[in-house]
Residue, then its C-alpha position, 0 to 999 in steps of 0.5 A: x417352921x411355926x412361929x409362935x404367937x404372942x400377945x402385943x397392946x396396939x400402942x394407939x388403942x391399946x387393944x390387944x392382939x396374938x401376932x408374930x411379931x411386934x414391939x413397943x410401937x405396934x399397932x394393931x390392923x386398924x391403926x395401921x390402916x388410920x395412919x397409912x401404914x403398910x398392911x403387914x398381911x398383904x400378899x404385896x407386903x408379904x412378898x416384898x419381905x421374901x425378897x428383902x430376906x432371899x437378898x439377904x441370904x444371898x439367894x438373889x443378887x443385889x438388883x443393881x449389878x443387874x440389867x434391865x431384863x427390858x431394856x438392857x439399861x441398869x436395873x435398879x429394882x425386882x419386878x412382881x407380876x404375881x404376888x403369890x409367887x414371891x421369889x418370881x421377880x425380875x430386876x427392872x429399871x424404874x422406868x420400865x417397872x413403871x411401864x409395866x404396871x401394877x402387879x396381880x394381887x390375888x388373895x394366897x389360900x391356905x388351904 
Protein backbone atom coordinates (compact mmCIF):
# COMPACT_ATOMS: atom_id res chain seq x y z
CA UNK A 1 0.00 0.00 0.00
CA UNK A 2 1.62 3.65 -1.01
CA UNK A 3 0.69 6.44 0.81
CA UNK A 4 0.75 9.48 -0.92
CA UNK A 5 2.64 12.51 -0.21
CA UNK A 6 1.37 15.73 0.55
CA UNK A 7 2.68 19.02 1.47
CA UNK A 8 2.42 20.33 5.25
CA UNK A 9 3.80 24.14 6.67
CA UNK A 10 5.79 23.34 10.04
CA UNK A 11 3.72 25.29 12.17
CA UNK A 12 7.02 26.75 14.32
CA UNK A 13 9.17 27.63 11.14
CA UNK A 14 6.71 27.69 8.66
CA UNK A 15 9.20 25.44 6.30
CA UNK A 16 7.33 23.38 4.30
CA UNK A 17 7.89 19.56 3.60
CA UNK A 18 6.37 16.22 1.58
CA UNK A 19 5.23 13.66 4.32
CA UNK A 20 2.47 11.31 4.77
CA UNK A 21 0.91 12.68 7.29
CA UNK A 22 0.40 15.72 9.41
CA UNK A 23 -2.35 18.59 10.00
CA UNK A 24 -2.89 21.96 11.53
CA UNK A 25 -0.14 21.44 14.29
CA UNK A 26 2.65 19.71 12.29
CA UNK A 27 6.21 20.28 12.88
CA UNK A 28 8.81 19.66 10.82
CA UNK A 29 11.88 17.12 12.07
CA UNK A 30 13.78 20.02 13.31
CA UNK A 31 11.11 21.32 15.62
CA UNK A 32 10.09 18.16 16.69
CA UNK A 33 13.52 17.43 17.87
CA UNK A 34 13.80 21.39 19.58
CA UNK A 35 10.68 20.72 21.40
CA UNK A 36 11.37 17.14 22.46
CA UNK A 37 8.83 15.51 20.66
CA UNK A 38 9.05 12.07 19.29
CA UNK A 39 10.66 11.37 16.00
CA UNK A 40 8.02 9.92 13.86
CA UNK A 41 10.70 8.07 11.60
CA UNK A 42 12.39 6.10 14.15
CA UNK A 43 12.52 2.28 14.13
CA UNK A 44 11.41 2.68 17.93
CA UNK A 45 8.65 5.29 17.13
CA UNK A 46 7.88 3.20 13.98
CA UNK A 47 7.45 0.13 16.05
CA UNK A 48 5.49 1.16 18.72
CA UNK A 49 2.64 2.15 16.15
CA UNK A 50 2.80 -1.28 14.43
CA UNK A 51 1.66 -2.58 17.75
CA UNK A 52 -0.61 0.04 18.70
CA UNK A 53 -2.44 -0.72 15.11
CA UNK A 54 -1.62 -5.04 15.43
CA UNK A 55 -3.91 -4.27 19.05
CA UNK A 56 -6.32 -2.47 17.25
CA UNK A 57 -7.15 -4.97 14.64
CA UNK A 58 -7.23 -7.43 16.89
CA UNK A 59 -4.09 -9.31 16.27
CA UNK A 60 -2.42 -8.86 19.34
CA UNK A 61 -4.20 -9.18 22.98
CA UNK A 62 -4.59 -6.19 25.17
CA UNK A 63 -1.00 -7.08 27.11
CA UNK A 64 -2.92 -6.71 30.27
CA UNK A 65 -5.00 -10.12 30.16
CA UNK A 66 -1.62 -11.61 29.77
CA UNK A 67 1.10 -12.78 31.98
CA UNK A 68 4.54 -11.60 32.54
CA UNK A 69 6.48 -13.97 30.16
CA UNK A 70 9.41 -13.56 33.03
CA UNK A 71 7.64 -13.73 36.18
CA UNK A 72 4.50 -15.11 35.73
CA UNK A 73 3.08 -11.94 37.45
CA UNK A 74 0.41 -9.66 35.48
CA UNK A 75 1.73 -8.21 32.44
CA UNK A 76 1.17 -4.54 31.89
CA UNK A 77 2.97 -3.70 28.64
CA UNK A 78 4.88 -5.49 25.01
CA UNK A 79 8.48 -5.86 25.15
CA UNK A 80 10.94 -5.14 21.90
CA UNK A 81 14.07 -6.57 21.76
CA UNK A 82 14.60 -5.65 18.21
CA UNK A 83 13.06 -2.90 16.80
CA UNK A 84 12.95 -3.74 13.18
CA UNK A 85 10.92 -6.48 13.94
CA UNK A 86 7.89 -4.80 15.22
CA UNK A 87 5.25 -7.15 15.58
CA UNK A 88 8.08 -9.51 17.67
CA UNK A 89 7.12 -8.49 21.22
CA UNK A 90 6.32 -10.24 24.42
CA UNK A 91 4.04 -8.86 27.12
CA UNK A 92 6.12 -7.98 30.22
CA UNK A 93 5.44 -6.36 33.71
CA UNK A 94 7.11 -3.12 34.21
CA UNK A 95 9.39 -4.15 36.52
CA UNK A 96 10.59 -6.73 34.35
CA UNK A 97 10.85 -4.65 31.13
CA UNK A 98 12.79 -2.35 33.11
CA UNK A 99 15.29 -5.32 34.05
CA UNK A 100 15.53 -6.08 30.88
CA UNK A 101 16.85 -2.88 29.16
CA UNK A 102 16.92 -1.09 26.35
CA UNK A 103 16.14 -2.64 23.10
CA UNK A 104 18.22 -2.87 19.67
CA UNK A 105 17.74 0.04 17.88
CA UNK A 106 19.24 -0.72 14.57
CA UNK A 107 18.64 1.56 11.20
CA UNK A 108 15.76 -0.72 9.07
CA UNK A 109 17.52 -0.60 5.24
CA UNK A 110 15.34 -0.46 2.42
CA UNK A 111 16.73 -1.54 0.08
Amino acid sequence: MTQKLRRFVCANCKCSELTTGGGINYHCAECRKEKGMPDLTSPQYLAHQAVAKARKAGLLADPKTLACVDCQGPAIEYDHRDYSKPLAVEPVCRRCNLRRGPALTQEVSHG
